[in-house]
C-alpha positions in Angstrom: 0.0 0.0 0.0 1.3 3.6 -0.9 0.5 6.6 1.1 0.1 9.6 0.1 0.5 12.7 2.5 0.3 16.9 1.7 1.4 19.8 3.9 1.4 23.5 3.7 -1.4 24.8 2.9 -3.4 27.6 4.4 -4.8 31.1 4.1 -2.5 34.0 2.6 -3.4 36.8 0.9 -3.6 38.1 -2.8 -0.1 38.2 -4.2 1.2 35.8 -1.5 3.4 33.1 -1.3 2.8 29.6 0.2 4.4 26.4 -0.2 3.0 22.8 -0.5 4.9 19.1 0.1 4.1 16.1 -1.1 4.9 13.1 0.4 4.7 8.9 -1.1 5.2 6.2 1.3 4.7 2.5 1.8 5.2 0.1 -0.8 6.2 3.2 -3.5 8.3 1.0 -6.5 9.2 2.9 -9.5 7.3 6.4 -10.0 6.2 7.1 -13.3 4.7 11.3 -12.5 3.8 13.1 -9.4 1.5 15.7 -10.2 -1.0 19.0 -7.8 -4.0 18.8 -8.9 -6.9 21.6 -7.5 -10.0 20.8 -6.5 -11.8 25.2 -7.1 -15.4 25.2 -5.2 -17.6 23.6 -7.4 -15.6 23.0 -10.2 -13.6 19.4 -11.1 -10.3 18.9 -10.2 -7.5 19.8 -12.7 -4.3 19.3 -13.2 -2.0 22.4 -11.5 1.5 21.0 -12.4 3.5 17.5 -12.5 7.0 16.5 -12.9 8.1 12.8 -14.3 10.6 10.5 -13.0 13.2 12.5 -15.5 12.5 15.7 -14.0 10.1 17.0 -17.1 7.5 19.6 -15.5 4.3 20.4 -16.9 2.2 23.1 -15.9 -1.4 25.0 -16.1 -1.4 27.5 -18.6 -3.1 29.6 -15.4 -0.2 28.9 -12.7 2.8 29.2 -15.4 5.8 31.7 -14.1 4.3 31.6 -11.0 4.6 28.5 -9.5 7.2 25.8 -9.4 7.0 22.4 -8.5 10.6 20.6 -7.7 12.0 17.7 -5.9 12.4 17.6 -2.1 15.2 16.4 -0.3 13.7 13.7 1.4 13.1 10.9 -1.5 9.7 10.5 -2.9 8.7 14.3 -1.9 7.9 17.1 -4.4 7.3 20.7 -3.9 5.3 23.1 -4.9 6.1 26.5 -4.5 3.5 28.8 -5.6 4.1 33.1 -6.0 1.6 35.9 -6.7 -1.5 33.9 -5.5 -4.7 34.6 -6.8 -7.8 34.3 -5.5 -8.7 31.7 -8.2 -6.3 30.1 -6.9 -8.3 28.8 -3.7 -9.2 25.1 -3.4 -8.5 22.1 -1.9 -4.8 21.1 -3.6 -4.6 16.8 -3.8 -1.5 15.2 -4.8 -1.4 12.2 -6.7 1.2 9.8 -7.5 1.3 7.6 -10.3 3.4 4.3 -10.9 5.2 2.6 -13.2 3.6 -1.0 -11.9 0.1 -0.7 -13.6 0.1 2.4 -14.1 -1.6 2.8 -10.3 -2.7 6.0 -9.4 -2.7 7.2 -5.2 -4.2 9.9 -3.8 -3.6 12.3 -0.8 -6.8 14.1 1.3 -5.9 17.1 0.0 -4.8 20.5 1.7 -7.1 23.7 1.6 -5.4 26.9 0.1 -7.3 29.6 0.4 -6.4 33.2 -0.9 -8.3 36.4 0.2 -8.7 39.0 -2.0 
């Protein structure tokens, strides 16, 4: 069994800064992506940004130059570092891991950004 565990979020204010960690443990073999994905009130969740098991990075056209998602130290963590928050920014952020082995996809609860205008 893989777990999945997020940090970091919070409330901040238009133009803020927060930063969100992604964690994968358990029985984590070979990761094909990890990706932040937000859940918006009433809206589906989409994809924010991703980075593959050679470092490629993909991102929202609405989040590009302002956030970044990297590696953390720790193995099996990613980052995501996000600048100049908007207000449509707010949602609950999930991150989901995705493996080689099946292609098996793991979710984390989710942590609630919120930005005030």
């Amino acid at each position: 069994q893989v777990q999945v565990e997020e940090s970091g979020g919070g409330l901040v204010q238009a133009g803020g800064s927060l930063g969100l960690s992604c964690a994968a443990s358990g029985s984590v073999s070979r990761i094909n992506v990890i990706g932040w994905y937000l859940q918006a009130p009433g809206k589906q969740r989409e994809l924010v940004a991703s980075i593959s098991s050679s470092d490629s990075t993909n991102y929202a056209d609405s989040v590009k130059g302002r956030f970044t998602i990297s590696r953390g130290n720790a193995k099996n963590t990613v980052l995501l570092q996000m600048n100049s928050l908007k207000p449509e920014d707010t949602g609950v952020y999930y991150c989901n891991v995705n493996l080689v082995f099946q292609g098996r996809n793991y979710w984390g609860q989710g942590t609630q950004v919120t930005v005030s205008s």
